[in-house]
Backbone as a chain_set.jsonl record, in Angstrom:
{"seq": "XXXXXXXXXXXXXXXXXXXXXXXXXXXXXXXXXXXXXXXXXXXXXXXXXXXXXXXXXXXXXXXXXXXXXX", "coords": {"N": [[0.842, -1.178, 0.0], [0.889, 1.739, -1.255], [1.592, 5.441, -1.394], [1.237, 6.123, -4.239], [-0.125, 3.926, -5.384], [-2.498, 4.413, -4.418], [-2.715, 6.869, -5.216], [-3.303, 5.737, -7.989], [-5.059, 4.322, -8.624], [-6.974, 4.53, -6.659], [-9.472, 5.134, -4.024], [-11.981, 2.899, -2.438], [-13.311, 2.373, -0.516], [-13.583, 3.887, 3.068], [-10.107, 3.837, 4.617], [-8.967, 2.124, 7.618], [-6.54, 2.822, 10.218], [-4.967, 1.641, 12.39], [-2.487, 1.84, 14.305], [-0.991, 3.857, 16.537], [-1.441, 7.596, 16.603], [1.703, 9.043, 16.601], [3.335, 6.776, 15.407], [2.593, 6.588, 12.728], [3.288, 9.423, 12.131], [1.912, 11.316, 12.465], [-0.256, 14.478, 13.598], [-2.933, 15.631, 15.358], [-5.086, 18.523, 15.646], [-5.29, 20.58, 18.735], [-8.63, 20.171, 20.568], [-11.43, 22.134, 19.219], [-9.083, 24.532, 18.039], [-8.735, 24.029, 15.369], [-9.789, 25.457, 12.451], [-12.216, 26.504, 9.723], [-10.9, 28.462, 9.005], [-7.789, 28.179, 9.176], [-7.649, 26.245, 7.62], [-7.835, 28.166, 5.048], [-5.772, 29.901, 5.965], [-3.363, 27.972, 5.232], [-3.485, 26.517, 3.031], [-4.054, 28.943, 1.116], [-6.203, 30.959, -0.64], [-8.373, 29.722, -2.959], [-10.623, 28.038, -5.246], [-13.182, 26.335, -4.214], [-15.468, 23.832, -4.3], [-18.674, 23.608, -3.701], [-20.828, 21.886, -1.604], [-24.974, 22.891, -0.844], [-26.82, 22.04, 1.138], [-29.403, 21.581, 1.563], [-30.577, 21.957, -1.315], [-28.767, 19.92, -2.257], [-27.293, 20.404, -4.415], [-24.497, 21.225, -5.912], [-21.941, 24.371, -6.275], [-19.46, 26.15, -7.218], [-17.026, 28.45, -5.124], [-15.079, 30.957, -3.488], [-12.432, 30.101, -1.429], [-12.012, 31.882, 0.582], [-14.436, 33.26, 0.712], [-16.097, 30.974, 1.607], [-15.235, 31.031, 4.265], [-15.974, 32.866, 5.522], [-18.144, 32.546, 5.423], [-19.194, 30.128, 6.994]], "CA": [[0.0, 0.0, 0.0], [1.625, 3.31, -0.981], [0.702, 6.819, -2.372], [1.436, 6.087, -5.894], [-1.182, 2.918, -5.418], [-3.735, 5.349, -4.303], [-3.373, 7.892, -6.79], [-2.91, 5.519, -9.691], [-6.432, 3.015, -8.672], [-8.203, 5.299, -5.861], [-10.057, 3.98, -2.88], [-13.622, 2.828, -2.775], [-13.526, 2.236, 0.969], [-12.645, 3.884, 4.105], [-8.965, 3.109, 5.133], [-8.869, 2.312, 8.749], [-5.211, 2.429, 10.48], [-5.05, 0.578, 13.858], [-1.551, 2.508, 14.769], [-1.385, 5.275, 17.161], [-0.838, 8.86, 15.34], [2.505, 9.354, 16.263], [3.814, 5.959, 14.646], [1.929, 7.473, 11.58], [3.501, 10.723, 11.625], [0.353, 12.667, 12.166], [-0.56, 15.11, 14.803], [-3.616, 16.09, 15.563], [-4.59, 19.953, 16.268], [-6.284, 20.586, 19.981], [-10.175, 20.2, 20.667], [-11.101, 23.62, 19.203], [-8.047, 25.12, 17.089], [-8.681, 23.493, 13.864], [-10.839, 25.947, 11.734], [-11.738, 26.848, 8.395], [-9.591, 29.826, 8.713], [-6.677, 27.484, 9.502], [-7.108, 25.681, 6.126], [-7.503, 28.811, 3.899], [-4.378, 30.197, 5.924], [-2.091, 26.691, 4.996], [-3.424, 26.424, 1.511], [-4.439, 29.731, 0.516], [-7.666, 31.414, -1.28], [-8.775, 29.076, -4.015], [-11.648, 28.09, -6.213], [-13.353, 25.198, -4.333], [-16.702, 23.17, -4.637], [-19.317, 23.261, -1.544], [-22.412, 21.265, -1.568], [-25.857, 22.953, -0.791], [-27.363, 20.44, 1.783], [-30.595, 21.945, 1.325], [-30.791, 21.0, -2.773], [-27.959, 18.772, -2.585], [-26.824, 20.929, -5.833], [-23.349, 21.618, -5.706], [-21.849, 25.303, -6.657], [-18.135, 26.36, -6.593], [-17.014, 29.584, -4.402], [-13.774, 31.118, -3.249], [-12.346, 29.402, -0.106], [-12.234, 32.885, 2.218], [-16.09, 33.089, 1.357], [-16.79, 30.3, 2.157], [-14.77, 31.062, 5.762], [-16.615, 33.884, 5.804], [-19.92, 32.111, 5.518], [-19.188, 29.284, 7.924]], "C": [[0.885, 1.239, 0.0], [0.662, 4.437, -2.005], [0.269, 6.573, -3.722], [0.364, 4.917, -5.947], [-2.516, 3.846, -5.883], [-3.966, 6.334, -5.683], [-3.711, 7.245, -8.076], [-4.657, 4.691, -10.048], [-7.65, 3.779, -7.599], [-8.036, 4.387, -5.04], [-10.941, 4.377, -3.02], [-13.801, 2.89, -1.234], [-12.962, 2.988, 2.033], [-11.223, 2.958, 4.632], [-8.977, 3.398, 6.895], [-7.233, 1.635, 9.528], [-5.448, 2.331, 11.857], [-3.985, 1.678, 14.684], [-1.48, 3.224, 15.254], [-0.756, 6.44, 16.178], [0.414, 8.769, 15.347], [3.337, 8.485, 15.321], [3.552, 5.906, 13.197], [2.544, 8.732, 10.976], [2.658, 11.636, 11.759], [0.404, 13.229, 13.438], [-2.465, 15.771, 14.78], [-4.071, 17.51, 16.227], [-5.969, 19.495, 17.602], [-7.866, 20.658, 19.187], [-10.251, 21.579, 20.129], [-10.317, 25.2, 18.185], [-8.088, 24.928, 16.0], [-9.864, 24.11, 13.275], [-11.026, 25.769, 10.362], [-10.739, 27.787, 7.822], [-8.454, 29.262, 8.482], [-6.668, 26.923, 8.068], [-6.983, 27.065, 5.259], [-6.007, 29.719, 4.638], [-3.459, 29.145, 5.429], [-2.366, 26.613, 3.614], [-3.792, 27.469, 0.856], [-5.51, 30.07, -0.137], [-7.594, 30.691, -2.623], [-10.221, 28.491, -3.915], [-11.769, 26.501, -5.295], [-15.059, 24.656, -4.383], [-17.555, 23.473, -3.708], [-20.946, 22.839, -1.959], [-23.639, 22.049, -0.972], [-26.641, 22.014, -0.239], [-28.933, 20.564, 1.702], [-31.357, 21.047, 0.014], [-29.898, 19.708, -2.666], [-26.954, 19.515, -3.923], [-25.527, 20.928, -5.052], [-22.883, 22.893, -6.504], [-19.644, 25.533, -6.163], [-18.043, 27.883, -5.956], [-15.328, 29.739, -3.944], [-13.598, 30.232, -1.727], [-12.853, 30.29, 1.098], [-13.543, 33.355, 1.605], [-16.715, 32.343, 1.781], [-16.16, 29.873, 3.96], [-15.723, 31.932, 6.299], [-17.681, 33.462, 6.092], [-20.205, 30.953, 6.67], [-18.653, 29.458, 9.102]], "O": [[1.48, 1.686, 0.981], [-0.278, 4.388, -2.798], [-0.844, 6.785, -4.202], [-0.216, 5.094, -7.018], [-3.183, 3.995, -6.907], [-4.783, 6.488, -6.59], [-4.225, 7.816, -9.037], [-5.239, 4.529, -11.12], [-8.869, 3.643, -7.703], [-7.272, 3.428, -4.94], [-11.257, 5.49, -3.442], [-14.664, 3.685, -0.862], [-11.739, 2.862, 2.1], [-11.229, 1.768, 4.948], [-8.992, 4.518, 7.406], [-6.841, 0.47, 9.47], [-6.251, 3.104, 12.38], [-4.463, 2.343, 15.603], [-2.027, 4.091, 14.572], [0.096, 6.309, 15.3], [0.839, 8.412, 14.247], [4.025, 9.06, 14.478], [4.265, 5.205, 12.478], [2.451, 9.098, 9.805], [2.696, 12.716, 11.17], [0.993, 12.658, 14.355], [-2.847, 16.411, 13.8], [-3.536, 17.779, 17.303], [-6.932, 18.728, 17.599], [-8.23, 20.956, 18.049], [-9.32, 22.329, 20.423], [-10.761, 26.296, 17.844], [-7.407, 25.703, 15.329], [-10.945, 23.544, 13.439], [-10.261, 25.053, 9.717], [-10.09, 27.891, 6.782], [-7.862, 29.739, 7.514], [-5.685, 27.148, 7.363], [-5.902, 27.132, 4.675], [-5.198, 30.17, 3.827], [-2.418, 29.722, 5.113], [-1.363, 26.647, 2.901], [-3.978, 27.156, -0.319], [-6.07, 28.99, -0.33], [-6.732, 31.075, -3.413], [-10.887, 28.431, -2.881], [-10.917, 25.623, -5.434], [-15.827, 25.6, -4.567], [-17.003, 23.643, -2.621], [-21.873, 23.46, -2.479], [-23.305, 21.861, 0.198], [-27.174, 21.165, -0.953], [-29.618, 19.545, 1.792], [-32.156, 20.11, 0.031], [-30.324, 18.595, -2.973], [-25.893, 18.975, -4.238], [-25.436, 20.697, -3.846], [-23.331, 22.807, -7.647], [-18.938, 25.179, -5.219], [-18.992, 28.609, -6.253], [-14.508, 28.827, -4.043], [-14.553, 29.812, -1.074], [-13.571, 30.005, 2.056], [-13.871, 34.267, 2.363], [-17.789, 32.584, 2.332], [-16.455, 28.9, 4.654], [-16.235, 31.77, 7.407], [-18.29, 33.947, 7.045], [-21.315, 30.87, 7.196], [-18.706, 28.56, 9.942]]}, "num_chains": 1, "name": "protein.A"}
């Protein structure tokens, strides 16, 4: 199982890893700290998708409006 798997065939299923985070590499941010602001500061203002749960439609929008809006 590596990246290049994933990107090249996808996944149909949730991957569930048994391992605690750090043996992973991952960190998790505190209860709290993890916003939307936090993503459009790390990846910057871009063009992304956002579902309408109402219709279900889907519409695209900038990222910091849709910080703005949530």
């Amino acid at each position: 199982f590596t990246i290049e798997y994933v990107q090249e065939n996808g996944v149909e299923e949730p991957l569930l890893f048994r391992d605690s985070l750090s043996s992973l590499g991952m960190k998790m941010p505190k209860d709290g700290t993890f916003t939307a602001r936090c993503v459009l500061k790390a990846v910057g203002d871009r063009m992304i998708e956002v579902v309408d749960v109402m219709t279900q439609g889907s519409r695209q929008m900038m990222l910091s409006d849709f910080v703005e809006y949530y």
